[in-house]
KETI-451702 format. One record per residue (C-alpha): x, y, z. Coordinates in steps of 0.05 Angstrom, whole numbers, padded with zeros to 5 digits, always signed. Layout:
BEGIN
XYZ...
//
This chain:
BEGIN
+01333-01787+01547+01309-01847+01589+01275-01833+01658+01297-01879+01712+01236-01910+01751+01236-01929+01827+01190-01981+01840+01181-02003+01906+01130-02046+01950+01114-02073+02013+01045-02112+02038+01034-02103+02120+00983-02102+02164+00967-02030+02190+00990-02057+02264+01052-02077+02233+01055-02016+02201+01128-01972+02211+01167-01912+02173+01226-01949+02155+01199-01966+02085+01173-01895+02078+01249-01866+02104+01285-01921+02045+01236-01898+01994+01247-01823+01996+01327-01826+02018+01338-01861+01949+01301-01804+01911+01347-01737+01895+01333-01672+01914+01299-01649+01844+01250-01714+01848+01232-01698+01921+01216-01630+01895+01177-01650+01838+01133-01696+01887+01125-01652+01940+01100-01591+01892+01053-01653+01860+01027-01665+01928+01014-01595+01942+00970-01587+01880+00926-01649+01888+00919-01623+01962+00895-01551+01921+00853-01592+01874+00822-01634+01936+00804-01561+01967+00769-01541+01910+00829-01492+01897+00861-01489+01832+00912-01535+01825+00945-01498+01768+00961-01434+01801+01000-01451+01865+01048-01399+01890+01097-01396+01944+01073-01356+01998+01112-01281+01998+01116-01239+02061+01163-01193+02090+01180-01142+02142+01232-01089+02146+01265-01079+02201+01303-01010+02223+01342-00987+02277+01327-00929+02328+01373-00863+02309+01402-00840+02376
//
């Protein structure tokens, strides 16, 4: 199995600088790649905190909700 790789590039100025090339790059990605990057990015994030990187877990809350008996 071959993996497809998406190589893009652009050289500007930071005043020059706008979010079209960003909003190209990531519309021609698919939903499991986007995943994949944005779980990546959380964990360097972790590792940049001084967290460990390896043990990242979705946040879990919940509340219960009933209603009043008349």
């Amino acid at each position: 199995m071959s993996k497809k790789i998406l190589v893009m590039s652009r050289l500007t100025s930071l005043r020059n600088y706008d979010k079209r090339f960003d909003l190209e790059f990531w519309s021609k990605l698919g939903v499991e790649k986007k995943f994949i990057a944005t779980w990546e990015m959380t964990r360097e994030v972790n590792l940049i905190r001084g967290k460990n990187g390896t043990q990242s877990r979705f946040q879990r809350s919940f509340s219960l909700i009933r209603k009043r008996e008349s």
